[in-house]
N, C-alpha and C positions, 0 to 999 in steps of 0.2 A: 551539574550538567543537565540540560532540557531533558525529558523525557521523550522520546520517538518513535512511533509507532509506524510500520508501514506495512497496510492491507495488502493482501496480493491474492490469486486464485491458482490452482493446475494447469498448466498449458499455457500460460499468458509470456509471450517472450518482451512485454514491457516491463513487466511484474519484475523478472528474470536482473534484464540489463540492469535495474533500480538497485535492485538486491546488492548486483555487485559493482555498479557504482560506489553507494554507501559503505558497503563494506568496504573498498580500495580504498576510500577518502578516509577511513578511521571510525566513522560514525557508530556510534552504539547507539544497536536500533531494537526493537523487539518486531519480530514479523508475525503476525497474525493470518494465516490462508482462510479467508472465508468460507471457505464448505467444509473446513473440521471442525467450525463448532457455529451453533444458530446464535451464540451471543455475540462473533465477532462478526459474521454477516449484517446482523441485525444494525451492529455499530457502523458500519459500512454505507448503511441505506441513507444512515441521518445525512452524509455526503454525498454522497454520488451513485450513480448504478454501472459505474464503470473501475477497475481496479487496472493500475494501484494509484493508492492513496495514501499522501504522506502526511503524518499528523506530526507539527511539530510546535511547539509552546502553543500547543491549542489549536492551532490553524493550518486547516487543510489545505492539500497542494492534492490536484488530479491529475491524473497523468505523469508521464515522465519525458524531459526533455521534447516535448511540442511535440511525442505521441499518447493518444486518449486510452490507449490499452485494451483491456479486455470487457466487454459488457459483461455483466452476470446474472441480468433481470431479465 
């Protein structure tokens, strides 16, 4: 199974719908929140300055569903 990661931040209601999209659809995903820790933020930056951000077989996807989310910078 792909590995998935999806960045997200506090307060973000894009972040939010994402979350439980993937979860409804089955998807096992690992969630990363950017402000508990600088190593996942820091991974965050290599993409975008905006969350969420879905990292899947390598390739990131910003935003969700044609909204850009939350800025974090």
């Amino acid at each position: 199974m792909p590995e998935v990661i999806l960045y997200t931040t506090t307060n973000c209601s894009t972040c939010d719908v994402a979350r439980d999209d993937l979860t409804a659809g089955g998807v096992d995903f690992e969630e990363r929140n950017i402000m508990s820790k600088q190593e996942w933020f820091d991974e965050a930056m290599l993409y975008s300055v905006s969350v969420p951000i879905l990292l899947r077989d390598g390739k990131a996807e910003v935003g969700w569903k044609g909204d850009h989310g939350c800025y974090f910078v």
